[in-house]
C-alpha positions in Angstrom: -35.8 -10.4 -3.8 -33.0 -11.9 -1.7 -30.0 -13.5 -3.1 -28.9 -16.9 -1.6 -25.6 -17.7 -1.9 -24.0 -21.7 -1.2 -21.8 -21.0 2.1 -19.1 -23.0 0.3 -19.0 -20.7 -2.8 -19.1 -17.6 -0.2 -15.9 -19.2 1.2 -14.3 -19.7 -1.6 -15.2 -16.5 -2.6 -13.5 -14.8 0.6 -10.4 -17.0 0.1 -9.5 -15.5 -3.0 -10.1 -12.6 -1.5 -8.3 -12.7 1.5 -5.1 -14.8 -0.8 -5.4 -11.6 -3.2 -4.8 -9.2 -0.5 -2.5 -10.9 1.5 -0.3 -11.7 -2.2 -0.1 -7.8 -2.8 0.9 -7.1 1.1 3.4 -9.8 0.2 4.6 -8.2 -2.6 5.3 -5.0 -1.0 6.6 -6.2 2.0 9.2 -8.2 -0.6 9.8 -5.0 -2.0 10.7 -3.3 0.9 13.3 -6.6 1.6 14.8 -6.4 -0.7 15.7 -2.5 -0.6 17.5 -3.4 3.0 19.1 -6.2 1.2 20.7 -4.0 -1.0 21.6 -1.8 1.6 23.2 -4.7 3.7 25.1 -5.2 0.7 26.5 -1.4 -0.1 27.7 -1.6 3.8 29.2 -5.2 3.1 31.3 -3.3 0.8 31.8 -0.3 2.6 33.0 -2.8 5.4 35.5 -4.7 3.5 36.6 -0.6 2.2 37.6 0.2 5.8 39.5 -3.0 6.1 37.0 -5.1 8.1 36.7 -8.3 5.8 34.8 -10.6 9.1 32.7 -7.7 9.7 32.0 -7.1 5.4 31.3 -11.5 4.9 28.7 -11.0 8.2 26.7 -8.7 6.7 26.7 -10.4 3.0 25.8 -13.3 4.7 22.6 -11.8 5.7 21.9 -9.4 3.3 21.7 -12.9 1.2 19.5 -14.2 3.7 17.7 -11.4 3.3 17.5 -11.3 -0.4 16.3 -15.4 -0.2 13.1 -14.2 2.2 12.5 -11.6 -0.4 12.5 -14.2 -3.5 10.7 -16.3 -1.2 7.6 -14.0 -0.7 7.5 -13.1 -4.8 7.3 -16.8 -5.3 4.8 -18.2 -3.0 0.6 -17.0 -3.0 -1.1 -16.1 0.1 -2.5 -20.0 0.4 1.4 -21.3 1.0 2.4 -18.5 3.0 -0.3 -18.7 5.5 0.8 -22.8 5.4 3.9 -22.2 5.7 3.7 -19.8 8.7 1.2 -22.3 10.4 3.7 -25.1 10.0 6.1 -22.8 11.5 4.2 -22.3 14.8 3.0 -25.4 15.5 5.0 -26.7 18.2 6.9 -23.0 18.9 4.2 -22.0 21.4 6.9 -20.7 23.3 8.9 -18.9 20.8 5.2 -17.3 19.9 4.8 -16.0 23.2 7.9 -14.6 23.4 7.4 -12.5 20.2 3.9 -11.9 21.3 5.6 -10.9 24.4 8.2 -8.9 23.0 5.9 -7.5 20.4 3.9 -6.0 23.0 6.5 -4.2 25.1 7.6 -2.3 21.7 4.5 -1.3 20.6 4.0 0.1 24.7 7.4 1.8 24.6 6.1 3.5 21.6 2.9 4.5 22.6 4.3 6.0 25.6 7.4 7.8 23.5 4.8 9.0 21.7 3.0 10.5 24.8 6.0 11.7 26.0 7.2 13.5 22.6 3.9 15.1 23.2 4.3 16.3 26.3 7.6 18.1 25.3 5.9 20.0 23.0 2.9 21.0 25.3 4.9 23.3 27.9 5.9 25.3 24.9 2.1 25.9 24.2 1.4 26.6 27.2 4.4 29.2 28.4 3.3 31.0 25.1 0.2 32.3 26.7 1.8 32.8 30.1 2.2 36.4 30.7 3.2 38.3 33.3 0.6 40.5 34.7 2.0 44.0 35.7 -0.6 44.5 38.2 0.0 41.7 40.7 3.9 40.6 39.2 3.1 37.3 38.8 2.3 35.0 35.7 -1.0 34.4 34.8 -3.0 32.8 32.3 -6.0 33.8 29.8 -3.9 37.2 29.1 -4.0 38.2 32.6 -7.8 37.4 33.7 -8.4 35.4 36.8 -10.2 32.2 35.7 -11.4 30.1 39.2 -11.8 27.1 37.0 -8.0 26.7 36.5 
């Protein structure tokens, strides 16, 4: 027995769905804000501490920013955001492929960091089973057998 479902009612279905999810993320992700907000603050103080009062108002200035886009993402549900955000892009193609752009090039640089962090570490596995073999006075691996393959 097969259930039919009304695609409309399926899509509002998944709307709620997707609002739901993207309402938690938001939550979290305002969470997180607001931390570095507070942290922009204790350095605004530290700042104006050590005698740098331009320096001290800078860094209020956005940890209130910051602290707005935190109360911003609490206040608003998954529907307004994603209208928000679309309102946003339309007619910032540009700035969109600039971040896209720019966006890209991090996430390379960190895939090939990551590569490279490996690659530090793989020498050391590798000198660990390089011995020198008494016989012939020379390194060798496989704990001084002759393999043709390497």
């Amino acid at each position: 027995m097969a259930v039919r479902m009304d695609p409309s009612d399926l899509w509002q279905r998944s709307q709620g769905m997707i609002n739901q999810a993207v309402g938690r993320g938001a939550e979290l992700l305002a969470d997180r804000v607001e931390h570095y907000s507070t942290v922009a603050s204790d350095v605004g103080e530290v700042l104006r501490e050590k005698g740098e009062p331009q320096a001290a108002d800078l860094v209020d200035m956005l940890a209130g920013g910051v602290s707005d886009a935190a109360n911003y993402l609490r206040s608003h549900d998954g529907t307004t955001l994603w209208s928000d955000a679309q309102e946003f892009a339309r007619g910032r193609t540009w700035l969109l492929a600039g971040i896209g752009l720019v966006g890209g090039m991090a996430a390379a640089r960190a895939v090939r960091s990551a590569g490279r962090a490996r690659d530090w570490q793989q020498p050391d596995y590798v000198e660990s089973y390089a011995q020198t073999d008494s016989t012939f006075g020379e390194s060798s691996l496989n704990g001084g057998r002759y393999d043709e393959r390497l």
